[in-house]
C-alpha positions, 0 to 999 in steps of 0.5 A: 500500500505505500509507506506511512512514515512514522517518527520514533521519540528520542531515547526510546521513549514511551510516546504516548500521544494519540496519532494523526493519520493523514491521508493526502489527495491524488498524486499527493505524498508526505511531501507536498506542502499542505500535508507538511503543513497540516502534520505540523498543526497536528504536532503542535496540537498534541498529536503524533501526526503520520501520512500514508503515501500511496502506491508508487506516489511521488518518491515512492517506487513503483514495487507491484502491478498495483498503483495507488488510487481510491481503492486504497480503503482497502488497505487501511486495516494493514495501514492501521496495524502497522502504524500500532506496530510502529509506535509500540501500542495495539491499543493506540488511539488514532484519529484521521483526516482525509483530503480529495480523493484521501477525503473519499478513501477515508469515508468509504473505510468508514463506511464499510467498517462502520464501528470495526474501523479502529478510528477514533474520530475522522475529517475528511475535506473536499472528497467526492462523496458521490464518485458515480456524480463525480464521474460525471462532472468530470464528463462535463467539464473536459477543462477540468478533467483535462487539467487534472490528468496533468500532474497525473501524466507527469507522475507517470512519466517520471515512472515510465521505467517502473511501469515498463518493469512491472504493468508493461501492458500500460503503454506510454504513448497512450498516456500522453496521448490522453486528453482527459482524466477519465482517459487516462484513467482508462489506460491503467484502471484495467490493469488494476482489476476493474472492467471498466472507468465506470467500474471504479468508481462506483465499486470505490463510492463511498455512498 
């Protein structure tokens, strides 16, 4: 699923503070600024903040046939558990907030864990709530999907090698051909398993 990097107190120390989960948008990591900036409120404020970078995201490889999207729910209860491994404590309390598609992967966890979450409280800021909806806003308005399939190509390029090695049915000439993120989405959704664009976001809704 990623990485979630976790600090380690000085000496050895027992760190009793609850830990902050964020979840960063699309193509997003640990290292963009809002996330930095919201792991910094998070510190101050008491917590132990950690981020979940997705699969292959930004400085993150590319290790698998699977790369990091809305589906990431599925991960979480991985993700929670080694974040308890990591700070010593099974019984750690935890608490999330989620931002654009993190917002998404977020609500859908909770919604399909319901009370078994393991999230003590949650926020999630800007998600597409609807994902079938949110299809269909991005079919009418193409600027808007095009612009938003831009930071997305680039994380691509900068991968190409990576995708060669292990999703070599995803061609990149498709990709920079692409004019939408729907497009382009549609170059690798199906290597991720789903029948179709349509088919990701509505098994990824979290309604």
């Amino acid at each position: 699923w990623g990485s979630v990097p976790v600090p380690t107190p000085a000496g050895g120390s027992i760190d009793s503070r609850p830990v902050a989960l964020v979840l960063p948008g699309m193509a997003n990591s640990s290292l963009s600024w809002y996330i930095r900036r919201c792991m910094e409120r998070f510190a101050r404020a008491g917590f132990r903040p950690v981020a979940l970078n997705y699969r292959g995201v930004e400085h993150m490889p590319i290790t698998s046939a699977r790369l990091g999207c809305a589906d990431t729910w599925k991960d979480l209860p991985e993700v929670l558990a080694a974040v308890r491994a990591a700070v010593g404590s099974a019984s750690a309390r935890i608490v999330a907030v989620g931002f654009s598609m993190g917002g998404t992967i977020l609500a859908k966890y909770l919604g399909e864990m319901r009370g078994a979450s393991g999230i003590e409280a949650a926020v999630i800021i800007s998600p597409p709530l609807s994902y079938p909806a949110h299809q269909q806003e991005l079919e009418n308005r193409p600027v808007l999907s095009f612009a938003m399939a831009l930071p997305l190509k680039l994380w691509l390029w900068s991968k190409r090698a990576q995708l060669a090695e292990h999703l070599p049915e995803i061609k990149m000439s498709k990709i920079l051909r692409s004019t939408s993120l729907l497009e382009l989405a549609g170059t690798f959704l199906v290597c991720q398993g789903y029948a179709d664009v349509s088919a990701y976001f509505r098994e990824n809704d979290p309604e």
